[in-house]
C-alpha positions as CSV (number, residue, x, y, z in Angstrom):
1,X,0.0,0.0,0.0
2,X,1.1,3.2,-0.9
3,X,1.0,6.5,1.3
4,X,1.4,10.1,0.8
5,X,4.2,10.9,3.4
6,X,3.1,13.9,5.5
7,X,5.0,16.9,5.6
8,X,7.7,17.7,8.6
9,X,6.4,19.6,11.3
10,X,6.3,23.6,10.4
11,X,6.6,22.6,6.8
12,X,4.7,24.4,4.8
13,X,2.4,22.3,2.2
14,X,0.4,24.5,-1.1
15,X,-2.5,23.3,-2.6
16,X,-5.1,24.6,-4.8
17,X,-8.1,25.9,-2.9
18,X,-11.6,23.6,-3.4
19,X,-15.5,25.0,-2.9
20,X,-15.5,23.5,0.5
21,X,-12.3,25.8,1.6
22,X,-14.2,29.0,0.9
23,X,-15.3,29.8,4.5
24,X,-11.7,29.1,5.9
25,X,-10.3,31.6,3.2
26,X,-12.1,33.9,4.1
27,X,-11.9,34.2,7.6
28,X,-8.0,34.2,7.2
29,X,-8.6,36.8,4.4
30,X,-10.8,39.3,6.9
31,X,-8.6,38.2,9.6
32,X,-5.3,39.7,7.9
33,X,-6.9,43.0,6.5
34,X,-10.1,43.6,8.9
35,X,-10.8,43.2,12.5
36,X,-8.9,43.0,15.8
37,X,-6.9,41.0,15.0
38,X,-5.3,42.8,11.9
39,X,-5.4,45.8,13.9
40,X,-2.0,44.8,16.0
41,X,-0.4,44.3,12.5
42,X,1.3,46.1,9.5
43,X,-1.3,44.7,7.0
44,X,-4.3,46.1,8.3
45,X,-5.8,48.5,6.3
46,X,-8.3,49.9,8.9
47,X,-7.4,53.3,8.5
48,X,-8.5,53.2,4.7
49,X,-11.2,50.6,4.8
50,X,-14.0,49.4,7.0
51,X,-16.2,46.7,6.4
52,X,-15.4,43.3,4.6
53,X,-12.4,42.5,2.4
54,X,-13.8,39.8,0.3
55,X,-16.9,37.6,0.8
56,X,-17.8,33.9,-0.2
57,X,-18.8,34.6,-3.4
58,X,-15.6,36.2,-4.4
59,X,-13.6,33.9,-2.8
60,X,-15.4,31.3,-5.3
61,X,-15.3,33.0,-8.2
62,X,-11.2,32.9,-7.9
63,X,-11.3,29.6,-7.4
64,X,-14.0,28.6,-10.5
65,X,-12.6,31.0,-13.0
66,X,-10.6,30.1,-16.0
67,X,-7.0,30.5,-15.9
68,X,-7.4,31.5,-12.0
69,X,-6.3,29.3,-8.8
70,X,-5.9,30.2,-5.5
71,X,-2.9,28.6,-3.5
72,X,-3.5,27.8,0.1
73,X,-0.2,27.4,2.2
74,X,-1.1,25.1,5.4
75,X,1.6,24.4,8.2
76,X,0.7,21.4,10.6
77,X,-2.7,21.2,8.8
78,X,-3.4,25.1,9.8
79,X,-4.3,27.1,7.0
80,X,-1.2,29.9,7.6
81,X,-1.7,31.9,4.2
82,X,-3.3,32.0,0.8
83,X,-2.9,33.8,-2.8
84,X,-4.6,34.2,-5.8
85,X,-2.5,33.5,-9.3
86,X,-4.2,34.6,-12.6
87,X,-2.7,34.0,-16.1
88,X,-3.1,37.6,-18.2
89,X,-1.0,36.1,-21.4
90,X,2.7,37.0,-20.9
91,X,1.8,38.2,-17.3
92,X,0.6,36.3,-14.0
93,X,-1.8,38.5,-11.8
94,X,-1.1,38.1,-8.1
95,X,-3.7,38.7,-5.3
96,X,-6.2,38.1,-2.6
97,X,-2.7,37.4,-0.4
98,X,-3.0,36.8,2.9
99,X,-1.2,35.7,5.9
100,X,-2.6,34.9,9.6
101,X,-1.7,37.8,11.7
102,X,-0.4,34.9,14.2
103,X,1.7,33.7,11.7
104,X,3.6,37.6,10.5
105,X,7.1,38.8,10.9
106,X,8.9,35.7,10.3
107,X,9.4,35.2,6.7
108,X,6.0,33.3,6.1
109,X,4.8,36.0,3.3
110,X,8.1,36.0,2.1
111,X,7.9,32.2,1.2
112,X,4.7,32.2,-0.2
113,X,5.2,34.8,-2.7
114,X,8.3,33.4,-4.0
115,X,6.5,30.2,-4.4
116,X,3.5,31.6,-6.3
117,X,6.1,33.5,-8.5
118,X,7.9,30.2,-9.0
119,X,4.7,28.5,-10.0
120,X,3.6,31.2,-12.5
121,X,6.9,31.3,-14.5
122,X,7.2,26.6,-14.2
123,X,3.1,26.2,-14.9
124,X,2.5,29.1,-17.5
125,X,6.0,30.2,-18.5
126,X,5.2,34.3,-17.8
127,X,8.0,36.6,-17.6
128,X,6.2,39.3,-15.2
129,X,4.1,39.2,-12.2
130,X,1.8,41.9,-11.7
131,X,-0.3,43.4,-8.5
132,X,-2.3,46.3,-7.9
133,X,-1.5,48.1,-4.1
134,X,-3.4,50.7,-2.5
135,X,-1.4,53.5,-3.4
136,X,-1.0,54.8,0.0
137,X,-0.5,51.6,1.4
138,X,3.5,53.4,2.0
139,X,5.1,50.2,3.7
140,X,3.2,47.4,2.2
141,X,4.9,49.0,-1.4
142,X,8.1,49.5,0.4
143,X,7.6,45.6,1.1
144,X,7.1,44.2,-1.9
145,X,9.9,46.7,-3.9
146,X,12.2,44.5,-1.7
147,X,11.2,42.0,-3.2
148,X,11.6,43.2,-6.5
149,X,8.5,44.5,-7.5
150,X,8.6,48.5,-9.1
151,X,5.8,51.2,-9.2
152,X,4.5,51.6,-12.7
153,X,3.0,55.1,-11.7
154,X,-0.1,53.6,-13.7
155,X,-3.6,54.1,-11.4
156,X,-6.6,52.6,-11.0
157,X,-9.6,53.9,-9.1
158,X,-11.0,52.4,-5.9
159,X,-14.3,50.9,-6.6
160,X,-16.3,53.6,-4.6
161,X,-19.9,52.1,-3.7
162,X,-19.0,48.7,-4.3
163,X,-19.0,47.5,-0.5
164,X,-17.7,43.8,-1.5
165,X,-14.7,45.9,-1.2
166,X,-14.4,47.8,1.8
167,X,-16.4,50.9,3.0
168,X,-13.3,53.9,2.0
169,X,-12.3,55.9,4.9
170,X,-11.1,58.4,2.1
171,X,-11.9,60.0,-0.9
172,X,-8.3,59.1,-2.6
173,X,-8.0,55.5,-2.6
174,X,-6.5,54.1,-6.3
175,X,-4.6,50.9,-7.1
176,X,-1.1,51.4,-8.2
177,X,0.2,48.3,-10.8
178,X,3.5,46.4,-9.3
179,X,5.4,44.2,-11.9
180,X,8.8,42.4,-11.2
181,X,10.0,40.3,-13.9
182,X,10.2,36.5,-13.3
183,X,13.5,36.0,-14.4
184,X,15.3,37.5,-11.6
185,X,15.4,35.6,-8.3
186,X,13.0,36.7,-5.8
């Protein structure tokens, strides 16, 4: 009989996100961004957003559309983090990232993002990665140009009225377009 051997203890194991692992995704999700618990961390955006960060149904759209997956990252059988990958032809869209606030400041996000950049260039051979960031989202930017990632300067508005995405705080939100090309280590 053969047996899938199970990971080491505190190794991290990715797998593509299934219906049934929408309520779990999104509690992590909210939990990062929203809440108390994102409020004693770096990533909450609760001085530009109120109100939900994603819901079920979005959730499950990324995981039913075409050329979409979302990656969930589980350590010990805890889900620890997720991301969204999106072929866009010579481009791989990266989102919905998330990491448990209980799980921060140790390398975790990190590891995941190099893996989903890994898996875009080996799965659909893209040369770029591309994110859109709150533009005044000042460290979270600072973040990922560490990581190679540069400001395109190019905007896109926050979807005012639209509470699937947050209630604004502020009448200036806009997503600014990251891209780091793939062929450079991350």
């Amino acid at each position: 009989m053969h047996t899938t051997p199970r990971p080491a203890p505190g190794q991290l194991t990715y797998r593509d996100a299934a219906a049934a692992d929408v309520k779990q995704l999104v509690e992590l999700i909210e939990s990062a961004y929203r809440g108390e618990s994102a409020r004693a961390t770096w990533t909450s955006e609760a001085d530009l957003l109120e109100g939900q960060r994603t819901d079920e149904q979005g959730v499950l759209d990324v995981i039913e559309a075409d050329g979409s997956r979302l990656l969930m990252v589980e350590s010990d059988g805890e889900l620890v983090a997720c991301c969204q990958l999106e072929h866009r032809g010579p481009a791989a869209y990266f989102g919905m990232f998330a990491v448990d606030p209980r799980a921060q400041g140790g390398g975790l996000g990190k590891r995941v993002i190099a893996e989903a950049e890994r898996l875009a260039r080996a799965e659909w051979g893209v040369g770029e990665m591309h994110m859109t960031v709150i533009v005044q989202r000042a460290d979270l930017i600072a973040w990922y140009e560490r990581r190679g990632y540069r400001r395109t300067g190019q905007l896109t508005p926050f979807p005012y009225g639209d509470e699937r995405f947050g209630i604004p705080q502020r009448d200036d939100l806009a997503f600014e377009l990251l891209v780091k090309p793939l062929d450079q280590a991350g």
